[in-house]
C-alpha positions as CSV (number, residue, x, y, z in Angstrom):
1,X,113.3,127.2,216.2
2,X,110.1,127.7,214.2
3,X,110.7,131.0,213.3
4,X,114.2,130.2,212.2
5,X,113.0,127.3,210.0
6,X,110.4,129.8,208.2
7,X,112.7,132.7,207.9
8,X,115.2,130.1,206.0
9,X,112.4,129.2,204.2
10,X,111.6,132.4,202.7
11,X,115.1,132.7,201.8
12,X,115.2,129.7,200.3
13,X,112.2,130.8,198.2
14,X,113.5,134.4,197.2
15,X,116.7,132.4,195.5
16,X,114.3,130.2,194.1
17,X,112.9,132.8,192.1
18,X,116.0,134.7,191.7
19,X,117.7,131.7,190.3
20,X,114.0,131.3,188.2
21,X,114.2,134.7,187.0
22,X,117.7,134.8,184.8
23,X,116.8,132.1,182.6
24,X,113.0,133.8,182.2
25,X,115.0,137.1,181.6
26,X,117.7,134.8,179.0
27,X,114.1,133.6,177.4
28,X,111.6,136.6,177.2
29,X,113.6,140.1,177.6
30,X,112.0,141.9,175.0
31,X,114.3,143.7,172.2
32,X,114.4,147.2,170.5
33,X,113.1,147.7,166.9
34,X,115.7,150.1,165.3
35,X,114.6,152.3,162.1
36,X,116.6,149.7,159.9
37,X,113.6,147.0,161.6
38,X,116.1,144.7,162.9
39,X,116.0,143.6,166.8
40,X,118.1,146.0,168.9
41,X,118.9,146.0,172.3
42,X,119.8,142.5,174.7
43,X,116.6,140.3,173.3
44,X,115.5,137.1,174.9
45,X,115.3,134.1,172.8
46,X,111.2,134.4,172.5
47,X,112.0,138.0,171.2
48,X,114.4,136.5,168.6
49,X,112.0,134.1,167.4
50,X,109.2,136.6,167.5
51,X,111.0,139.0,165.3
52,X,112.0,136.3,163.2
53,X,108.1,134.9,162.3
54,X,107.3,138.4,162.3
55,X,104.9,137.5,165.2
56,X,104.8,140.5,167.5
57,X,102.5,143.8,166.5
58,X,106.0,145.9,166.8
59,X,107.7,143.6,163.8
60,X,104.3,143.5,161.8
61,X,103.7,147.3,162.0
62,X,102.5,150.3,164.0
63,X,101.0,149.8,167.3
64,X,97.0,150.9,167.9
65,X,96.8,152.2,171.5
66,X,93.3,152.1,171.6
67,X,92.8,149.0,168.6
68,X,94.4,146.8,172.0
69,X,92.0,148.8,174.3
70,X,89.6,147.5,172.0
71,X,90.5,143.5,171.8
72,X,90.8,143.4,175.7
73,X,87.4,145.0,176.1
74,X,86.1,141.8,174.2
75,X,87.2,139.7,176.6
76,X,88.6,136.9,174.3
77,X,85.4,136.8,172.0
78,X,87.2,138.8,169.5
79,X,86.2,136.5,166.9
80,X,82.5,136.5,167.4
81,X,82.7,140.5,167.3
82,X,84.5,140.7,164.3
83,X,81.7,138.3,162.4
84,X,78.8,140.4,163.9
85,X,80.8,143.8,162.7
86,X,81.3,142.0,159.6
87,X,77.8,141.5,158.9
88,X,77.0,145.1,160.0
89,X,78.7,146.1,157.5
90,X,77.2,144.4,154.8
91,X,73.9,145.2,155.9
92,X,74.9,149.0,156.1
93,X,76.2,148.5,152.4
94,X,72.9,147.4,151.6
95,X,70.9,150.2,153.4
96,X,73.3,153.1,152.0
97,X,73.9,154.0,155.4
98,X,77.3,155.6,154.8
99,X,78.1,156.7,157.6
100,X,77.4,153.8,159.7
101,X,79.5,151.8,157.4
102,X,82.4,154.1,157.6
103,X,82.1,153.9,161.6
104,X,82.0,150.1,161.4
105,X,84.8,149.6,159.5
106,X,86.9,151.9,161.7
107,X,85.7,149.4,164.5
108,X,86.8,146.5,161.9
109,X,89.9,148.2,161.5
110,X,90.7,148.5,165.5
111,X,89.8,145.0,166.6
112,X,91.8,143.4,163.7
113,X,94.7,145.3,162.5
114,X,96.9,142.0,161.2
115,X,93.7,140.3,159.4
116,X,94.6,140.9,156.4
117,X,91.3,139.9,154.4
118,X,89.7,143.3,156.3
119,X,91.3,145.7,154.6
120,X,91.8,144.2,151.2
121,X,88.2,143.0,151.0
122,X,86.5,146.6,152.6
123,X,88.6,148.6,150.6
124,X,87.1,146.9,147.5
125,X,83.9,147.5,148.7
126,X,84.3,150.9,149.3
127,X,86.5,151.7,145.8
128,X,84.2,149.1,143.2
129,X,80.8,148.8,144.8
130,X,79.9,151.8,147.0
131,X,81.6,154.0,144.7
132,X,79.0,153.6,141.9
133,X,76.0,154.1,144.0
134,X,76.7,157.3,143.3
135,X,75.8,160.0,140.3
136,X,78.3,162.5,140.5
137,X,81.9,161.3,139.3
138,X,83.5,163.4,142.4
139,X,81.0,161.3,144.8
140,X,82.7,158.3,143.0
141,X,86.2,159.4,143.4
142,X,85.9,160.2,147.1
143,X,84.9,156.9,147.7
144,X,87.4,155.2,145.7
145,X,89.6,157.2,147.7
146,X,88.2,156.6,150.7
147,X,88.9,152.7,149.8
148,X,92.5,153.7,149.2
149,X,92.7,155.2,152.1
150,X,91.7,152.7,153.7
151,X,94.2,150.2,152.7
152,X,96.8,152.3,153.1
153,X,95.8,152.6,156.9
154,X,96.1,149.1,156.4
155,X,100.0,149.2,155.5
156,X,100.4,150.8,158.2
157,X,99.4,148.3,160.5
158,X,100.6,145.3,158.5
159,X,104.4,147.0,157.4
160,X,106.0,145.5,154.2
161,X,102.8,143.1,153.3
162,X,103.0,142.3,149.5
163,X,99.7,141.7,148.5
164,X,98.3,144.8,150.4
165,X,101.1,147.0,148.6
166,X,100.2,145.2,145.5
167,X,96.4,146.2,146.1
168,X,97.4,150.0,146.4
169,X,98.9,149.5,143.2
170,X,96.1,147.9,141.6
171,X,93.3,150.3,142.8
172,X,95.6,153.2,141.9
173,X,96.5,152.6,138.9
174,X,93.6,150.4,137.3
175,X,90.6,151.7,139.1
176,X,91.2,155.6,138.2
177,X,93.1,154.9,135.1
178,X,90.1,152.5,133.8
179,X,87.4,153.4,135.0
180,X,84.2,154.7,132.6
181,X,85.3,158.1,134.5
182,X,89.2,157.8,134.0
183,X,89.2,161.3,132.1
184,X,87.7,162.7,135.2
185,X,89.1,160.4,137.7
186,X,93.2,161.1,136.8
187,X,92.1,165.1,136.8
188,X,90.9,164.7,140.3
189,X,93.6,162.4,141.1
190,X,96.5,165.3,140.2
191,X,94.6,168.0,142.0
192,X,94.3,165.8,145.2
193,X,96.4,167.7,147.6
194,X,95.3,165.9,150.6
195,X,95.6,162.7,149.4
196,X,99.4,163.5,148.0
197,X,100.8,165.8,150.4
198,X,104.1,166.9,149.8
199,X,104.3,164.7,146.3
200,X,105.2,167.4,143.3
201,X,102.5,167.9,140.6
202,X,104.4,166.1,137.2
203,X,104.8,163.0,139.8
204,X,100.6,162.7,140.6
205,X,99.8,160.4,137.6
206,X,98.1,157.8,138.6
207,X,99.9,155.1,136.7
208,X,103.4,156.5,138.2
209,X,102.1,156.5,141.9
210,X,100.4,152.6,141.4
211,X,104.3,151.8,140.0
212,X,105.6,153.4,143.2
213,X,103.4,150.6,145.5
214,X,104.3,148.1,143.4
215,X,108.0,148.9,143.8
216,X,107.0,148.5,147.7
217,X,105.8,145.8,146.7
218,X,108.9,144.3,145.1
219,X,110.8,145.3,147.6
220,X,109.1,143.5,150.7
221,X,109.7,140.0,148.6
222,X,113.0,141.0,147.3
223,X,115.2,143.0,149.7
224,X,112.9,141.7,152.8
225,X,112.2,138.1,152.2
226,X,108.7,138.1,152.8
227,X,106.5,135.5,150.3
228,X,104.3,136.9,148.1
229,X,101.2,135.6,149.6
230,X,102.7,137.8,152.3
231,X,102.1,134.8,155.0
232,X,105.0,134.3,157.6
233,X,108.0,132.6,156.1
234,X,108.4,130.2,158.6
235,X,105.0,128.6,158.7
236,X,104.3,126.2,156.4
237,X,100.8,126.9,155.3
238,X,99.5,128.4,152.1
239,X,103.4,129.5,150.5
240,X,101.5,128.2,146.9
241,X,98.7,130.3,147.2
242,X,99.3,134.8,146.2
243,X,99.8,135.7,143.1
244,X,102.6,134.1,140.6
245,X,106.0,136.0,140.4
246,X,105.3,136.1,136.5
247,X,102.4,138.3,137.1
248,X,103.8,140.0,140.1
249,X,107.0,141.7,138.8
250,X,105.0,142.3,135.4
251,X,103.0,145.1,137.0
252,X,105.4,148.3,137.6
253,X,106.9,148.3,134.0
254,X,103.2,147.9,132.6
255,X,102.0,151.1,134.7
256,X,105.4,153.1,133.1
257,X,103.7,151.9,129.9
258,X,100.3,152.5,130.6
259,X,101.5,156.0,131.4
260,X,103.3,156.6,128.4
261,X,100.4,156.0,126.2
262,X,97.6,158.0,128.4
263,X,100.1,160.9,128.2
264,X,99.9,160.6,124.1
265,X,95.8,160.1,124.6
266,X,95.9,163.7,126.4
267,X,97.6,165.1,124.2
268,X,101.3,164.9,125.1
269,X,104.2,163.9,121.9
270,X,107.5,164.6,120.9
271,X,110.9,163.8,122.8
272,X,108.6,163.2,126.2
273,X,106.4,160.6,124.6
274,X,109.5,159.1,123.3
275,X,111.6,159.1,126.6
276,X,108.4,157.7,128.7
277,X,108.5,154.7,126.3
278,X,112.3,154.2,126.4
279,X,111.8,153.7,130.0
280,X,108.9,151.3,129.8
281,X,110.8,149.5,127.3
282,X,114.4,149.2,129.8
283,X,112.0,148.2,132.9
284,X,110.3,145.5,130.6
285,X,113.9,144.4,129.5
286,X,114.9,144.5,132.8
287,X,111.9,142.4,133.7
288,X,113.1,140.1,131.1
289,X,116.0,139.6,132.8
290,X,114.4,138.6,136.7
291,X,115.3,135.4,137.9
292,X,111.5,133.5,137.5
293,X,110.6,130.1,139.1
294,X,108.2,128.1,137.3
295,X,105.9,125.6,139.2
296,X,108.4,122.8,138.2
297,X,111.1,124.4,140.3
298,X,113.0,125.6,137.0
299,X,114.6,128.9,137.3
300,X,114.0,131.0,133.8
301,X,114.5,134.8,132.4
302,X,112.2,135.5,129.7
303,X,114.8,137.4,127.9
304,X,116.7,133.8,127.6
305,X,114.0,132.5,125.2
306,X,116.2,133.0,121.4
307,X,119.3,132.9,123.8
308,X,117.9,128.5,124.3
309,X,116.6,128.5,121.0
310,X,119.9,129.3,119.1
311,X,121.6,126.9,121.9
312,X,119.9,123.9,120.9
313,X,120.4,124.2,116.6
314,X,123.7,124.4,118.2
315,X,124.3,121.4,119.5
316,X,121.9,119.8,117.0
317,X,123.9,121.3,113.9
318,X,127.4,119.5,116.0
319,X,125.3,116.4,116.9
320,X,124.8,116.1,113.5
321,X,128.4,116.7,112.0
322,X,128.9,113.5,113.6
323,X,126.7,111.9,111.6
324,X,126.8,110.7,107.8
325,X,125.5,112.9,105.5
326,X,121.2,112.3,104.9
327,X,121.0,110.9,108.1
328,X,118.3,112.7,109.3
329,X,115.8,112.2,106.4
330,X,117.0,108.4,106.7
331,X,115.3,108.4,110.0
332,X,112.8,110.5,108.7
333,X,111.9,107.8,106.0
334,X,112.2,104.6,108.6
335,X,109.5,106.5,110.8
336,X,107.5,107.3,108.1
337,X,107.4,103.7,106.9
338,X,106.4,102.2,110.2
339,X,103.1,104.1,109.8
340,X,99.8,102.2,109.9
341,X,97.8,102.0,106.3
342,X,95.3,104.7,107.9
343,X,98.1,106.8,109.0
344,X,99.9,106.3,105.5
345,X,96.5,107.6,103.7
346,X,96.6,111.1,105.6
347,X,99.7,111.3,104.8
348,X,100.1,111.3,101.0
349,X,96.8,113.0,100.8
350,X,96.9,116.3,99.5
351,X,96.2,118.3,102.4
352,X,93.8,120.6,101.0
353,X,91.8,117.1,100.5
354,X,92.0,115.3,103.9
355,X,88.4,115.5,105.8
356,X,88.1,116.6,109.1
357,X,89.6,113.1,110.6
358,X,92.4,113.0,108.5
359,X,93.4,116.7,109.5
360,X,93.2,115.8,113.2
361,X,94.6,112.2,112.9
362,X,97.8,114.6,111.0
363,X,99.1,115.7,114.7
364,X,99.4,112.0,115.8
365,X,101.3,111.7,112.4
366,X,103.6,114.4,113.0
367,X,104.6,113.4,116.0
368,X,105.3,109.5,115.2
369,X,107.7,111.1,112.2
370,X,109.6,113.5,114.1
371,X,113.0,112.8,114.7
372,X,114.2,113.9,117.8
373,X,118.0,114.7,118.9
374,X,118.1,111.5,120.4
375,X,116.9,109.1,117.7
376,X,120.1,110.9,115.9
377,X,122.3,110.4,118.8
378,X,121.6,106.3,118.6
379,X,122.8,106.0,114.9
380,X,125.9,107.5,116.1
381,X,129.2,105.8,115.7
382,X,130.2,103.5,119.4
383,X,133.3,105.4,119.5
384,X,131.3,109.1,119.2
385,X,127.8,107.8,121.2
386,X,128.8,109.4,124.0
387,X,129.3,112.8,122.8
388,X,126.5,112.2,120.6
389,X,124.2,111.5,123.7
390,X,125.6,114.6,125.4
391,X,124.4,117.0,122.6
392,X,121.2,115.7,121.7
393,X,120.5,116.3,126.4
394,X,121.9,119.7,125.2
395,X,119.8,120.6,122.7
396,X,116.6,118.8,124.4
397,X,117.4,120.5,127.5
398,X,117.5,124.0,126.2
399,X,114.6,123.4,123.8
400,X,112.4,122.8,126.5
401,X,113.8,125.6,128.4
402,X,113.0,127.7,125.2
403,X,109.1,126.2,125.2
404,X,109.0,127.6,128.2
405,X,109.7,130.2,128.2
406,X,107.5,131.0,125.1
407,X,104.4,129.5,127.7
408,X,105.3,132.3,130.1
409,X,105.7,135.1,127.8
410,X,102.7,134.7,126.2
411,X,100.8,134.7,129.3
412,X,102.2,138.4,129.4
413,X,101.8,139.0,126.4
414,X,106.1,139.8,127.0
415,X,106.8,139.7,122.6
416,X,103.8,142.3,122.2
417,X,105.0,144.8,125.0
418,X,108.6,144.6,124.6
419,X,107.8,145.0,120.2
420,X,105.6,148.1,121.4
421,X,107.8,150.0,123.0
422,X,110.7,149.5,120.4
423,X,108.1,151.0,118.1
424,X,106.4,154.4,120.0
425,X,109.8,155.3,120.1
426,X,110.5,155.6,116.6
427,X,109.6,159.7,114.9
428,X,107.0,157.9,112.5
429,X,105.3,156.5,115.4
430,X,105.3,159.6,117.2
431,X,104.2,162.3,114.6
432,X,101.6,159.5,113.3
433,X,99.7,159.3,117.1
434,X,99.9,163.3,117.1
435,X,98.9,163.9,113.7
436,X,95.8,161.4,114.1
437,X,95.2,163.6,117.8
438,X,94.7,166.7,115.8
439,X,92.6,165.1,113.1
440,X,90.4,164.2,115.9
441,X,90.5,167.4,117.5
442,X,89.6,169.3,114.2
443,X,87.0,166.8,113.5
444,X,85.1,167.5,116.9
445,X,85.5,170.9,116.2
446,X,83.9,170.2,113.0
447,X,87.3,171.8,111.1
448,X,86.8,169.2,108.1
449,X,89.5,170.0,105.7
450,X,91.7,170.3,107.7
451,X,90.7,167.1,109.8
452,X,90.7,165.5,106.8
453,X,94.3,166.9,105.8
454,X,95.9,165.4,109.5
455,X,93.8,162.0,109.1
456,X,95.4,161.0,105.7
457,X,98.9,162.7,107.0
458,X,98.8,160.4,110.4
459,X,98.2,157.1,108.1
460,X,101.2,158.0,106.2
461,X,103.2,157.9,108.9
462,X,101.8,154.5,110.0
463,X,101.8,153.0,107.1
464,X,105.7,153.3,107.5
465,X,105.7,152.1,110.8
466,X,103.5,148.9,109.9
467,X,106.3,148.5,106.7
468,X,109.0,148.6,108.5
469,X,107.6,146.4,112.0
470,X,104.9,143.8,110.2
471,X,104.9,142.0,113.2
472,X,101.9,145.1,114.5
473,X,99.1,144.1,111.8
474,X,99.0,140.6,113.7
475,X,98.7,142.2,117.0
476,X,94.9,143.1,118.0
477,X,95.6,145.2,119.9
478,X,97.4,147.8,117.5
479,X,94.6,146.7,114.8
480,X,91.9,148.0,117.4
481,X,93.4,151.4,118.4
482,X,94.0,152.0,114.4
483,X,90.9,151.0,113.4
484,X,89.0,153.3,115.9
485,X,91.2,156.7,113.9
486,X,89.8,155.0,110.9
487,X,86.3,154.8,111.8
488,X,86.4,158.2,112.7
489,X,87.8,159.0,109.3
490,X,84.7,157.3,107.4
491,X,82.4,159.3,109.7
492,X,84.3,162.2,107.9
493,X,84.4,161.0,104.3
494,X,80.4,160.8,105.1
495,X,80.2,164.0,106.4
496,X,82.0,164.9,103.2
497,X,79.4,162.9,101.0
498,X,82.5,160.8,99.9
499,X,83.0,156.8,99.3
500,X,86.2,155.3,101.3
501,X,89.3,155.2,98.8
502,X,89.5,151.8,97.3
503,X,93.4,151.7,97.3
504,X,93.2,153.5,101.5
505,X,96.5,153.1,102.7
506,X,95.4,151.1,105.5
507,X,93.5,148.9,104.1
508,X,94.9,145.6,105.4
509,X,94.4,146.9,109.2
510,X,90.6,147.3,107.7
511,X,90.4,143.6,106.7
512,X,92.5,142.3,109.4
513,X,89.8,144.2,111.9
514,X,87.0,143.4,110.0
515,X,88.3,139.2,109.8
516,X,88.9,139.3,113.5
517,X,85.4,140.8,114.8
518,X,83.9,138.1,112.1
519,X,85.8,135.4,113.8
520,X,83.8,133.5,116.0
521,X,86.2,132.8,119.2
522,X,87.8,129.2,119.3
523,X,85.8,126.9,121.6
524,X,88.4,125.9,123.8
525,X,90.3,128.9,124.3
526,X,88.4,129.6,127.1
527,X,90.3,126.1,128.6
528,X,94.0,127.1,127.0
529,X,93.8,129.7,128.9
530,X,92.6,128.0,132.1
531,X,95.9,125.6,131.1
532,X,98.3,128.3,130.9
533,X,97.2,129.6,134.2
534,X,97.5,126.7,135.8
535,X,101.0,125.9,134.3
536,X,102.5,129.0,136.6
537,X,100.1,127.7,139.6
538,X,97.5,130.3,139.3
539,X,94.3,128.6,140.3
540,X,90.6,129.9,139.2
């Protein structure tokens, strides 16, 4: 009777753990990545959810046979090894011990594939700070390599991460494009057939591979979903912190223009120059046209900005149809009369006269005596208020949209970019950059006359573009690049034993150069710009 009793027992036992085992299997049957990276196969409800937060090494990238090796080997003080590799490393730095960094960080690399902060913050070190320990610019570029490399290993491991794909981007493009040893760096950087592979020749520019990660880049946040701090979706920790979508999407249309104007620096004009900015200037218009959301939860395009501003003399101009005629300046003169005797004294005074208080207490003035859409919409008729009401939100509405939108695009500097690439396209632009090239090249080459011949030829043709886009003698940045071609000029005319031309055709870039380098900067622009940061929630 025993035996029988223990021999139902077990039976009883093995359907236990059958019965156990279908909804385990229901729960934790593991799934099938497919080359589209969506879960194949019969997955379990864990596997769902795994794949979902992107949890599991197969969803987050490619699987280290002996990086796993390595964590169990640890036995669960992973964290403790990591710090004491860490610190390794930094004392290897310090030492110069190249070798015995490169072997740590491959450790690094193994124990923590999906920490994020490894590669970004090695492959600095490696690209900025070990780089320049060396003399020889092709020491430099193998390391800055070597730092790329290693973040791309990093990609690898941590598939469709934004800010690592924004980081080969950024070392890519602005590390051998701007360095001290650019020249030398992009010529390295074309003949690098290991680090390029199978990529053709005319397609190894350094700004035109960093657009191609930032595309990646895109992509992940775009087509894949994934935040741009690059943090798991469905955790709600840190989704502020990455970089702002403003800045973000800005980056592959700046490389296309970056590229366009090194290829005119080497040497490079004509119909090529000219199609290189055409296509800077559609990705920046296309840019314009993304879908941005500012840090007050307002969705804006920054090609909308005249779009809002002609909206809302719109509806003003109909608001004020419904009013009498001299309504406005009515208003004006009530305001103007509830001013205080102090207030009333600024503003008579001739404004060359008022002192420094006067000037500053003119702001509180101007804004006591403005009249807004909605003081008009209140002397409205009862029978039109309503309507009235409605336009003046209208107008307010899209004129704050249209403020903006000017705050974002100057943080860009989106008026500047989209007004240069209009220009570079135009012939004058063109022949000017490649006439002012040659002078160069004939002034190294100590050719004179003829220097002097392509100098005075190239200002010709800028002085025509300046005519016909006045908008460029107020950007710096034009003023700069022209005034360095006119330096080099007055080095020639000296050369020459020759005065500069008192009626030189570029004269106003001269004093425009000369009044900005004399210009002490503002005192707080240091803080505006802290403010306009802020404003699209990027913190110091």
């Amino acid at each position: 009777m025993n035996e029988r009793n223990r021999l139902i027992r077990k039976v009883l036992y093995l359907l236990g753990i059958a019965v156990l085992l279908a909804p385990i299997w229901l729960l934790a049957a593991p799934g099938v990545i497919n080359e589209q990276g969506q879960l194949a196969g019969r997955p379990g409800k864990l596997s769902q959810i795994r794949h979902a937060a992107r949890l599991s090494q197969a969803d987050l990238g490619e699987i280290d046979p002996a990086g796993e090796t390595i964590k169990l080997a640890t036995l669960g003080l992973k964290n403790i090894a990591v710090n004491l590799l860490w610190s390794r490393a930094n004392d290897f730095k310090m030492k110069e011990n190249w070798t015995a960094l490169s072997a740590t960080l491959e450790q690094l690399r193994k124990l923590v594939p999906n920490y994020v902060s490894v590669w970004q913050f090695q492959a600095w070190n490696l690209s900025y700070n070990v780089s320049v320990e060396f003399d020889d610019y092709r020491d430099r570029y193998r390391w800055v390599i070597r730092g790329i490399n290693f973040l791309r290993e990093g990609t690898r491991y941590n598939a469709n991460n934004p800010p690592l794909l924004w980081d080969m981007g950024w070392t890519i493009s602005q590390k051998i494009g701007r360095a001290d040893e650019h020249v030398q760096f992009r010529r390295l950087f074309k003949k690098d057939d290991e680090f390029h592979g199978s990529r053709a020749v005319p397609d190894r520019d350094n700004w035109l591979v960093g657009q191609e990660w930032f595309r990646k880049a895109e992509h992940a946040v775009v087509d894949l979903g994934v935040p741009i701090s690059g943090l798991n979706p469905n955790l709600d920790i840190g989704q502020k912190r990455g970089k702002s979508p403003l800045i973000f999407f800005s980056d592959a249309p700046k490389c296309q223009m970056n590229y366009a104007e090194a290829m005119e620096e080497e040497g490079t004009f004509g119909e090529v120059a000219q199609n290189a900015w055409k296509l800077a200037g559609d990705l920046w218009h296309r840019y314009g046209q993304r879908d941005l959301t500012t840090t007050r939860n307002e969705t804006i395009r920054l090609n909308d900005k005249e779009l809002n501003e002609e909206l809302a003399r719109q509806a003003l101009a109909d608001l004020e149809k419904l009013l009498p005629e001299g309504e406005r300046e009515k208003v004006r003169q009530e305001k103007i009369g509830k001013l205080s005797k102090r207030e009333r004294i600024a503003f008579d005074m001739d404004p060359g006269k008022r002192n420094t208080d006067q000037q500053s207490l003119m702001y509180t003035v101007e804004q006591k005596i403005k009249v807004t859409p909605s003081d008009l919409a209140n002397r409205a008729a009862a029978a039109r208020r309503s309507e009235a009401l409605n336009l003046a939100e209208q107008s307010m509405r899209a004129e704050n949209i249209a403020g903006t939108i000017d705050r974002y695009r100057d943080i860009v500097n989106f008026d500047y970019w989209r007004l240069r690439c209009a220009v570079e396209q135009t012939e004058d632009a063109t022949s000017g950059r490649r006439l002012l090239y040659q002078a160069r090249q004939e002034l190294d080459a100590a050719r004179l006359a003829e220097s002097r011949k392509r100098f005075e030829e190239g200002f010709t043709k800028w002085r025509a573009v300046l005519d016909k886009f006045p908008r460029l003698l107020g950007e710096n940045t034009m003023t700069e690049d022209l005034a360095d071609f006119i330096k080099d000029y007055q080095r020639l005319l000296e050369q020459l034993d020759e005065p500069m031309p008192k009626d030189f055709i570029l004269k106003d870039v001269m004093e425009r150069e000369q009044a900005y380098l004399s210009e002490p900067p503002p005192a707080d622009q240091a803080e505006d710009a802290k403010e306009k940061l802020k404003e699209i929630g990027v913190e110091e």
